[in-house]
Structures are given as C-alpha cells and as structure tokens.
C-alpha positions in Angstrom: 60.0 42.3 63.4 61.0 39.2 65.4 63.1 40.6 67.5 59.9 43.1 68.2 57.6 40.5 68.6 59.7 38.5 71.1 60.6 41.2 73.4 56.8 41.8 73.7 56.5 37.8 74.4 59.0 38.2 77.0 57.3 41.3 78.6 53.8 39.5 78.6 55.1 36.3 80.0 57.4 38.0 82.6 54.4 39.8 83.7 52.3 37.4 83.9 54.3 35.6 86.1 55.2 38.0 88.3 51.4 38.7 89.1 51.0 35.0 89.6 53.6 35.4 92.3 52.7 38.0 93.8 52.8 38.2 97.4 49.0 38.6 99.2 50.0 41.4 102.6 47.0 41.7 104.8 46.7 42.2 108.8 44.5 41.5 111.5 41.5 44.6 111.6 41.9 43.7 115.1 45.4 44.6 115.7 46.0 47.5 117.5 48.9 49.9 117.2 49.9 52.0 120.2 49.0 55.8 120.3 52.7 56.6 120.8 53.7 54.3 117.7 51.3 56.4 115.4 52.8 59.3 116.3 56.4 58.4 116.0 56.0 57.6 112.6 55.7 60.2 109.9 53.6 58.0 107.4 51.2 56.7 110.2 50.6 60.0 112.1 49.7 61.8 108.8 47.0 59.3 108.1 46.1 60.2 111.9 45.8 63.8 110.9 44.3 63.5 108.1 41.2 61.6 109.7 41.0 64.4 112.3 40.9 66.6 109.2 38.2 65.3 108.2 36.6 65.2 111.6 36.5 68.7 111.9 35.1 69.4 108.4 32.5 66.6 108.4 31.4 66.7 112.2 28.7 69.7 112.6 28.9 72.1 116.3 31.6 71.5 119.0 30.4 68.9 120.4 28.0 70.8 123.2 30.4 73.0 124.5 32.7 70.2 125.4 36.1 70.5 124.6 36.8 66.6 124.4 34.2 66.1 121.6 35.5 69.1 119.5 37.4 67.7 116.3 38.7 71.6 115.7 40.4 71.3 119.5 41.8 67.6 118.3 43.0 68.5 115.5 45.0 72.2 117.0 46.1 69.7 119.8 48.1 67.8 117.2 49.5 70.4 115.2 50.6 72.1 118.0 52.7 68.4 118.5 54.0 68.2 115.4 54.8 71.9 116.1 56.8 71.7 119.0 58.7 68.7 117.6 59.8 71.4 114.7 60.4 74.2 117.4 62.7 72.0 119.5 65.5 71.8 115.9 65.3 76.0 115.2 68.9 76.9 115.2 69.1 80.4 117.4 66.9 82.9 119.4 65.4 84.7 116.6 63.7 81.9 115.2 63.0 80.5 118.5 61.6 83.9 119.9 59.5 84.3 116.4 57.8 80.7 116.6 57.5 80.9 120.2 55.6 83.8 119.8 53.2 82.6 116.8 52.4 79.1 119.1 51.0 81.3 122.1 48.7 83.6 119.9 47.6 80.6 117.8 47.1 78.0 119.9 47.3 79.6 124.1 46.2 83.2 124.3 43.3 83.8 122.2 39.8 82.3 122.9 39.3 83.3 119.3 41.3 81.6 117.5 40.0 78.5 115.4 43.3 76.5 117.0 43.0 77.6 120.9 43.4 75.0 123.2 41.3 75.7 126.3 42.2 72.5 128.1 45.6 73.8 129.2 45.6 74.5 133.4 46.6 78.5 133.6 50.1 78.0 135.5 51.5 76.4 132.0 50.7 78.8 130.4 52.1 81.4 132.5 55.3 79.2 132.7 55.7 79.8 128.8 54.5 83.0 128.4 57.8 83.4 131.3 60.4 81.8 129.3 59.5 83.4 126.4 60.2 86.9 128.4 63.4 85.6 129.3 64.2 84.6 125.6 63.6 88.0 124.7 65.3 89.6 127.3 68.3 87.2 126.6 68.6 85.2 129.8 67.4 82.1 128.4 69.6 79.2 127.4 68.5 77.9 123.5 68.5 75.0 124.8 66.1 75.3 127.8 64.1 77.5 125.4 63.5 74.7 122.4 61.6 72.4 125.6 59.7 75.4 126.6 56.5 73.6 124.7 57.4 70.0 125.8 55.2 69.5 128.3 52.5 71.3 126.3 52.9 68.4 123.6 52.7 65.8 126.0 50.0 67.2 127.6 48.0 67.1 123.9 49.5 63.7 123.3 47.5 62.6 126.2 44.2 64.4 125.3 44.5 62.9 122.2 45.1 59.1 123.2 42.1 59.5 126.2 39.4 61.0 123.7 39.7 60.3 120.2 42.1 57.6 119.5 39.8 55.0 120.0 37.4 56.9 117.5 40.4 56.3 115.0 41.0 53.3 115.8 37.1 52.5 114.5 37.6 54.7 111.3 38.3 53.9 107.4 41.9 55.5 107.5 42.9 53.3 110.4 43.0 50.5 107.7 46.0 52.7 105.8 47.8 51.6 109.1 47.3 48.2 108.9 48.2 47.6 105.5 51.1 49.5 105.8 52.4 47.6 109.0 51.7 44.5 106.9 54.2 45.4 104.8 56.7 46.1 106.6 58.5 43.0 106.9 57.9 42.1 103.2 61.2 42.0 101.4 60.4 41.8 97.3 62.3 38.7 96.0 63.9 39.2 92.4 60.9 37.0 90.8 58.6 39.8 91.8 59.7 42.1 89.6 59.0 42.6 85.5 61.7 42.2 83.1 61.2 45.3 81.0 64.4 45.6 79.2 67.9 46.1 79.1 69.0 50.0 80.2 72.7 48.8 80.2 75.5 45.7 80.3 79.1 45.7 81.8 81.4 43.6 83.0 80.2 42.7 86.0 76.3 42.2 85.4 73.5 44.5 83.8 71.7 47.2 84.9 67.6 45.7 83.4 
C-alpha cells in the first residue's frame, strides 16, 4: 500500500511540474512562409492540400468559367505535382510508360475529366504526348523520360503561387503552418517530461 500510494505521489507531482514547465510555442499570424517552402515539405503541403480539398467541396460553380477561380483545377494542378515528383523515382519503362499514360488521360487530354487542366499552352502537351511515343517505341532514355512532366509541375507550381496561395495564406489551416514552424526549433529538455515508471535498470543507467 505505501509503496502504491507513493508512486502515485510521485506521478501527480512529476506531472504537475512538468505542466508548470511547459514550454508556451506560438508564431507571428503574420509570418509568411514561401510558396516553394510549403511545398517542399511533406507535413506543410498536406495541410496545403487539404485546404484546397475543402475548397473544391465547400466552394459552389467554377468560378464563372474561369479557370483561376476553380478550386477543382487547383486542386488537379497539385496532385498532378505531387504526381510527377512520384513519376520522376519509377524504376523502368513499364512503370514509366503506365503512369505516363494515366497522367495525360487524367489530367491533359480529356476536357471531361474532373482533374483536366485546361491552362496548359498546346505545344506542351504535344511535347509529352511525343516522349511518351518514344518511350513506347523504345527510343527514349528513362532518364529523359522521368522529366518528361517537369515542366508541367512547374508550370502548376506557378498557377498555384499566382492565384490561390494568398487565399491560403488568409485560411484556418494556414495556422497548422505556423504552429508547426514554431516548433521547430524547440528541443524538449529532460524536465519536460513525466516520470511514469521504471521499464528497466542496468549498469549504465535506466531505461524510465
């Protein structure tokens, strides 16, 4: 029983300790992280895309027939980013034929499709649609044929930085950014932590 009751002492008063230490993280709402940083990193551009997400099921229309104001064209023009970053890794020419393949009818050569991206000019396309003959009929490099889509995903980076980052940058989910770049150069200190118990004891110190 005493034993008992003062390992639940010891929890209580390590814990409340460690909440009376614990470190406050907050940031500026008016810093502003760069387009290119949100992208680069996978935490912050999946709270990009999930706003956009959100976007396109909240926002009624297509914005009036114009292609910058239509969440369902954001929201392709970023998959079709993360995309190529996945299609520029496939290992051989099957793969990279099969995906290529998919990309075009999803996102390039159907007006239809609920990812087509109409802002493309026409010789890009027709420069893809090229290599991807030349994949097939085997006179392709796989290396010239994982960049095939580069320009494409630069081209949809830009779209996206020119018409709807700043709308993100306004949003709710934009806040996930900041706290996370807050924390960032937070190291937790040995104090911060609760003493729970005792999982094991060597020679050379214990494992709490």
């Amino acid at each position: 029983f005493i034993a008992a009751y003062e390992a639940e002492r010891l929890y209580q008063l390590t814990r409340s300790a460690a909440e009376g230490k614990a470190t406050t993280v907050t940031a500026s709402s008016g810093m502003r992280v760069a387009f290119s940083e949100v992208t680069a990193n996978t935490a912050f551009s999946g709270v990009l895309r999930k706003w956009l997400a959100s976007e396109a099921s909240t926002t009624k229309g297509n914005g009036g027939g114009d292609d910058t104001k239509n969440p369902d064209v954001a929201l392709a023009s970023f998959d079709l980013i993360v995309a190529e970053e996945d299609f520029a890794v496939l290992p051989n020419a099957a793969a990279l034929m099969r995906t290529a393949t998919t990309l075009v009818e999803k996102h390039l050569s159907s007006p239809k499709s609920a990812s087509y991206l109409p802002y493309f000019p026409a010789a890009m396309k027709e420069a893809v649609e090229g290599q991807i003959k030349l994949l097939e009929e085997g006179t392709l490099q796989n290396a010239d044929a994982r960049k095939m889509f580069g320009e494409m995903a630069r081209h949809a980076s830009t779209f996206l930085e020119s018409h709807w980052f700043e709308g993100f940058l306004g949003s709710d989910h934009y806040g996930y950014i900041l706290d996370l770049k807050a924390k960032e150069g937070i190291v937790p200190k040995l104090d911060q932590f609760q003493v729970i118990r005792v999982l094991g004891e060597g020679g050379f110190g214990q494992v709490i």
